[in-house]
TIKOLDO-752761 format. One record per residue (C-alpha): x, z, y; residue in one letter; chain; residue number from 0. Coordinates in nm, 2 decimals, always signed. Layout:
TIKOLDO-752761
((X,Z,Y),A,A,NUM),
...
This chain:
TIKOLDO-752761
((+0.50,+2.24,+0.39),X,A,0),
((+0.20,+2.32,+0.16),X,A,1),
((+0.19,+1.96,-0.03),X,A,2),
((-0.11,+1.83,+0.07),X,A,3),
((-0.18,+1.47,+0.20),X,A,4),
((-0.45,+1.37,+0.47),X,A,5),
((-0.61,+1.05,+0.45),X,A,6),
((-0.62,+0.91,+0.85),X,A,7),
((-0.93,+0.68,+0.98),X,A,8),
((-0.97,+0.49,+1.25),X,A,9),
((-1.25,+0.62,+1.49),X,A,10),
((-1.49,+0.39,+1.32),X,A,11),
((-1.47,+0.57,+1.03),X,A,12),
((-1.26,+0.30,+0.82),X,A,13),
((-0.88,+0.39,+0.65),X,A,14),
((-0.63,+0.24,+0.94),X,A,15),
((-0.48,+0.11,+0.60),X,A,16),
((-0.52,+0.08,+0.22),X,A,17),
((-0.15,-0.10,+0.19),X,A,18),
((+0.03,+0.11,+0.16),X,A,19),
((-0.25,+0.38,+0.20),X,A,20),
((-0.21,+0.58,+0.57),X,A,21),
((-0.20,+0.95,+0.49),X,A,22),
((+0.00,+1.19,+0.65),X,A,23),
((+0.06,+1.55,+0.59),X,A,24),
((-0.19,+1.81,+0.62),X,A,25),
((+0.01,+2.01,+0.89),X,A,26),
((+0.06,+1.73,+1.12),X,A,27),
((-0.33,+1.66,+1.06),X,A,28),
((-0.36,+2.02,+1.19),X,A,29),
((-0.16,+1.92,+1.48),X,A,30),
((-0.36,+1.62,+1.55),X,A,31),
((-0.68,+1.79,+1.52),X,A,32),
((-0.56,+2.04,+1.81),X,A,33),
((-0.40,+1.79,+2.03),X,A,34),
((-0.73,+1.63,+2.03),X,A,35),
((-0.61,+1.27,+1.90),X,A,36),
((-0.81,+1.30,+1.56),X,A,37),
((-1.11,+1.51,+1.42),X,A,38),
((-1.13,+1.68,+1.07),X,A,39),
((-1.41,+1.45,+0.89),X,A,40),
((-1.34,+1.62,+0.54),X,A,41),
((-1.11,+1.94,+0.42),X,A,42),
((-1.02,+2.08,+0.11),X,A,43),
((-1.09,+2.42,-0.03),X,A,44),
((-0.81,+2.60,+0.10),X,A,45),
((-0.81,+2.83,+0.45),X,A,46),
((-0.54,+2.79,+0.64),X,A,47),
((-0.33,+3.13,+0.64),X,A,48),
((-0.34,+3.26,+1.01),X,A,49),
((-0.48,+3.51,+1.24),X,A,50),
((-0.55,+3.22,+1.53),X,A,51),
((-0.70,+2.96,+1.34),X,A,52),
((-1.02,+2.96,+1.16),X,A,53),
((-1.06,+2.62,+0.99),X,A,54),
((-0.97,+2.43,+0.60),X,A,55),
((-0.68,+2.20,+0.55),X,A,56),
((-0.79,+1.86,+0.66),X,A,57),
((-0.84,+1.62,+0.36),X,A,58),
((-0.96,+1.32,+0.59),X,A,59),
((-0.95,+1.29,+0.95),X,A,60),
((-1.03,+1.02,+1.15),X,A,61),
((-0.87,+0.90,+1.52),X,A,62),
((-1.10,+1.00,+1.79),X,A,63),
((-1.01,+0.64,+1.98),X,A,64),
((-0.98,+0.31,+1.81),X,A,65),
((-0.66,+0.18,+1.73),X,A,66),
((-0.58,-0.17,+1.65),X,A,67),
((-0.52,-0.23,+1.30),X,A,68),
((-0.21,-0.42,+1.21),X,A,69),
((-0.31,-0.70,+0.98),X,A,70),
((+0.01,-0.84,+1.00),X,A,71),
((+0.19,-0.82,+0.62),X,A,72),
((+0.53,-0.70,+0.61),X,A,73),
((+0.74,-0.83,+0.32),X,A,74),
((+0.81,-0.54,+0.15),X,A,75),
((+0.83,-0.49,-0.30),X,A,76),
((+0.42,-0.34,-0.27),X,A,77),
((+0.29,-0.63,-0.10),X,A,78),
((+0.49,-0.88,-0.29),X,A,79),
((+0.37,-0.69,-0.62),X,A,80),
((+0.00,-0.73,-0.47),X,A,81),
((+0.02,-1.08,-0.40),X,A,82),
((+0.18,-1.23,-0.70),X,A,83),
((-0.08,-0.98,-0.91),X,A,84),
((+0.16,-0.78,-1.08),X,A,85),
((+0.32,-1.05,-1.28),X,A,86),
((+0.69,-1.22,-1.32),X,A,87),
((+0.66,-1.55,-1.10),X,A,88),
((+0.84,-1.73,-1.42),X,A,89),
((+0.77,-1.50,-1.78),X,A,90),
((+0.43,-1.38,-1.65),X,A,91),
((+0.56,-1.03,-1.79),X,A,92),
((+0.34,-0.76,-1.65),X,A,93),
((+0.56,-0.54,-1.36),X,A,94),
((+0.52,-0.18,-1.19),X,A,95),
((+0.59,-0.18,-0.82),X,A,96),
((+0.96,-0.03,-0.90),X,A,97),
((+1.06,-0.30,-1.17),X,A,98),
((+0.96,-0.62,-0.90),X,A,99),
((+1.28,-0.77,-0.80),X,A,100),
((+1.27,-1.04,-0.51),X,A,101),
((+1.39,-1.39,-0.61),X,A,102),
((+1.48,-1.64,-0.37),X,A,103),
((+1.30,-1.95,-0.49),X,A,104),
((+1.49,-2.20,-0.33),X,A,105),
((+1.85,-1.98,-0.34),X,A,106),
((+2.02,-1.89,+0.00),X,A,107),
((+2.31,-2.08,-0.12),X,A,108),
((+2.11,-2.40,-0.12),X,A,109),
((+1.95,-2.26,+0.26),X,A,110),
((+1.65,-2.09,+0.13),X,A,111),
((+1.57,-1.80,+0.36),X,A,112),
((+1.41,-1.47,+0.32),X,A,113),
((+1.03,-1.51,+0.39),X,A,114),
((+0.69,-1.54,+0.19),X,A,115),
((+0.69,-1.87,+0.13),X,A,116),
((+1.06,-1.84,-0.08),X,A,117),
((+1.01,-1.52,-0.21),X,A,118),
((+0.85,-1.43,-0.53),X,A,119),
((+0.81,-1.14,-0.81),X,A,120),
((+1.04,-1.15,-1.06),X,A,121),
((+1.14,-0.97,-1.37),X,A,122),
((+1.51,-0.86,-1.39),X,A,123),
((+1.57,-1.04,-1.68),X,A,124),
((+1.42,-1.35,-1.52),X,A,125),
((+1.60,-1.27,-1.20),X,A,126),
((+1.94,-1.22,-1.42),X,A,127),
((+1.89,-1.58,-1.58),X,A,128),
((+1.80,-1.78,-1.29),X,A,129),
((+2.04,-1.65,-1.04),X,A,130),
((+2.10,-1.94,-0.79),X,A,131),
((+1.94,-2.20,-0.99),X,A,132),
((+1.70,-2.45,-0.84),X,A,133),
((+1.29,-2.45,-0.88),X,A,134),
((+1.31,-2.67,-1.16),X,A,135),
((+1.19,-2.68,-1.50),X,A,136),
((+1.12,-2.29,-1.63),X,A,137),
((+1.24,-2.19,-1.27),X,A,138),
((+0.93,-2.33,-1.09),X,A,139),
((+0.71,-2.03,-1.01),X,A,140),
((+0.36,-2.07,-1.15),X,A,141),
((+0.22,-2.04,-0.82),X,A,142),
((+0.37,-2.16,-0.48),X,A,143),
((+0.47,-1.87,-0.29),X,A,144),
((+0.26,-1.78,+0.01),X,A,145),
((+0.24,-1.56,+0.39),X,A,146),
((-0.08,-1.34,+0.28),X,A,147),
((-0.31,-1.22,+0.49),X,A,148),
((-0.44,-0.85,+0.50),X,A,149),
((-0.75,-0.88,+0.37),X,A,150),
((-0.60,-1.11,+0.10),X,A,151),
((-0.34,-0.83,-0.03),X,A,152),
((-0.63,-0.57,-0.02),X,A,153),
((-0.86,-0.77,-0.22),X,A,154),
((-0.54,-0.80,-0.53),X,A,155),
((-0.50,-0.45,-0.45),X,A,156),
((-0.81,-0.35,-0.49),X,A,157),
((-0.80,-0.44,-0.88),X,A,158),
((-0.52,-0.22,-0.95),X,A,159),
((-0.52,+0.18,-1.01),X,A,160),
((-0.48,+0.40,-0.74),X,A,161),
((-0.43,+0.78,-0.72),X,A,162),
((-0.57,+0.97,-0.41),X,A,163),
((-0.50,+1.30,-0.32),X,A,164),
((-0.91,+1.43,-0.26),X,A,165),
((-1.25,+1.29,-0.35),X,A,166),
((-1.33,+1.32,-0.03),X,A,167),
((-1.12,+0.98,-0.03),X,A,168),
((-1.36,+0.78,-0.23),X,A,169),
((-1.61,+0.71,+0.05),X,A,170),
((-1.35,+0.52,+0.27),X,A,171),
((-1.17,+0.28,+0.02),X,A,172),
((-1.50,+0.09,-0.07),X,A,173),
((-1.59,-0.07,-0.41),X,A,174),
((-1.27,-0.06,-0.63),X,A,175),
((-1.23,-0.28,-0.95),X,A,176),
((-0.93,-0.06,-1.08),X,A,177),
((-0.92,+0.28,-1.16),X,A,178),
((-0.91,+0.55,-0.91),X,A,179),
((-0.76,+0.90,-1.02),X,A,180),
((-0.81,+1.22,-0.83),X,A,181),
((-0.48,+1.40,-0.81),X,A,182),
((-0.52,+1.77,-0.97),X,A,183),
C-alpha cells in the first residue's frame, strides 16, 4: 500500500458521495481501471513501479456505468454532527466530529427509541448532566430533532472544512463555503 486515496465518480462525472466522501485506495482504483468498471479521469504525479503497466496512480476515477446513489442518511456521529451544525443541542458549545455524543431526547427509559427524530448532538458534559432526564426546561434541544435528507446534510456540510487528498478533487465537490485543504 503506497497511501494514496482515489476520489470515485459516478459515470456522470459527479462524486457517488461527499458524506462521508467516497474514496478508495489507489491500488484498488488500479484494479478497477483494469477490470474495466471505472476509468482514470485524473492521476497524480507518481508512475506506477512495473515493467507491465505504463500509467500514473489514479487521483480520480469515475464508474464507467451509472450507479444509483443512495440518498438515504444513515444515523451515524458525521451526519448527526452535520445536521445539528456542529453544535451541543442544549450548551450550543461548538463540537469536532469525535467529541459528538448521541443523546436520547426523550430517554429509552421513558420509551424513546433510537432514530432522528430522538437523537441529537450533545456535549459530554451536557450528555453527563442530563442523563435520563426529560425534554424539559434546559433539556429541550434548541431545535426539534429531524430525519435529514441527503441534499440537506450536504448543504451543512458544505460550510465546514474539508481536506482532500489531490486538487484534482476540487472540480467535483462544487462551490464550498468552508475551507478546503490540499493534503501535502
Amino acid at each position: 500500500m503506497i497511501g494514496l486515496r482515489c476520489l470515485v465518480l459516478n459515470s456522470n462525472y459527479m462524486p457517488i458521495s461527499l458524506i462521508p466522501i467516497h474514496t478508495i485506495c489507489v491500488e484498488d482504483a488500479v484494479t478497477r481501471v483494469f477490470n474495466g468498471t471505472c476509468h482514470p479521469v485524473f492521476s497524480y504525479d507518481r508512475k506506477i513501479q512495473s515493467p507491465s503497466v505504463n500509467m500514473k496512480w489514479p487521483s480520480v476515477i469515475a464508474r464507467n456505468q451509472q450507479v444509483k446513489a443512495k440518498e438515504v442518511v444513515k444515523l451515524r456521529r458525521d451526519s448527526l454532527f452535520y445536521r445539528d451544525h456542529g453544535v451541543c443541542a442544549y450548551c450550543e458549545k461548538p463540537l469536532t466530529i469525535n467529541e459528538v455524543t448521541y443523546d436520547h431526547v426523550i430517554p429509552r427509559r421513558l420509551g424513546g427509541q433510537s432514530h432522528w427524530e430522538n437523537i441529537v448532538s450533545s456535549c459530554t458534559h451536557c450528555n453527563g448532566l442530563k442523563g435520563d432526564k426529560a425534554p424539559v426546561g434546559r433539556w429541550l434541544p434548541r431545535l426539534k430533532p429531524f430525519k435529514p435528507t441527503y441534499y440537506q446534510l450536504l448543504s451543512n456540510r458544505k460550510k465546514f472544512p474539508i481536506t482532500v487528498d489531490h486538487e484534482s478533487w476540487l472540480e467535483f465537490l462544487g462551490p464550498w463555503e468552508g475551507t478546503v485543504t490540499i493534503r501535502a
